[in-house]
N, C-alpha and C positions, 0 to 999 in steps of 0.2 A: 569711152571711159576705160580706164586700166585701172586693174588691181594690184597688188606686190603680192606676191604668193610666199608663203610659209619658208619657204626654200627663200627666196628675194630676202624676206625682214630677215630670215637668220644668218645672210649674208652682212644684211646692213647691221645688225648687231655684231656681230663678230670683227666687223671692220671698223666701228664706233671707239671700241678700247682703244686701240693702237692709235688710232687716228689722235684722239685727246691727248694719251700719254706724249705723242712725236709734238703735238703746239704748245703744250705744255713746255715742256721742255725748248725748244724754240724763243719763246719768248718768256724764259726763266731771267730772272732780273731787272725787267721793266717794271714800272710803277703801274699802278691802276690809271694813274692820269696820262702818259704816255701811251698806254695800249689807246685808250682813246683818243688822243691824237692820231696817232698812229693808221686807227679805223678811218678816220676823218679823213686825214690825205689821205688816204686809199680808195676812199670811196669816190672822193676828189678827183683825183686822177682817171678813175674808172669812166665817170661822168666826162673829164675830158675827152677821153678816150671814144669816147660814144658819137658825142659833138662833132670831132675829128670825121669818125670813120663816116658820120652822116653828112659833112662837105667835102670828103672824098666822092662820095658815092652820087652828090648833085655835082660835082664836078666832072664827074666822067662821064656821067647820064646828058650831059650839054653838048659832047664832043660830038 
């Protein structure tokens, strides 16, 4: 089991702002209903992505 240590979370905080401000900004001007498409193929593609590398990987495992 692992912990975050005090020093860890006030990394992860400190890195938290910037991070929101930069997607923020990123995707300034999309709609609410687009960001959700948006999420959709992305996770879409992700899943492809997964599919793929796992008949790569019975592909070569054959050779």
């Amino acid at each position: 089991m692992a912990e975050i240590t005090p020093a860890g979370q006030a990394w992860i905080e400190a890195f938290r702002k910037p991070s929101q401000l930069a997607m923020r900004a990123m995707f300034r001007g999309f709609t609410a209903e687009e960001l959700l498409v948006f999420r959709d193929l992305c996770l879409r593609l992700a899943t492809n992505q997964h599919r793929l590398a796992d008949h790569l990987r019975q592909i070569g495992s054959q050779s």
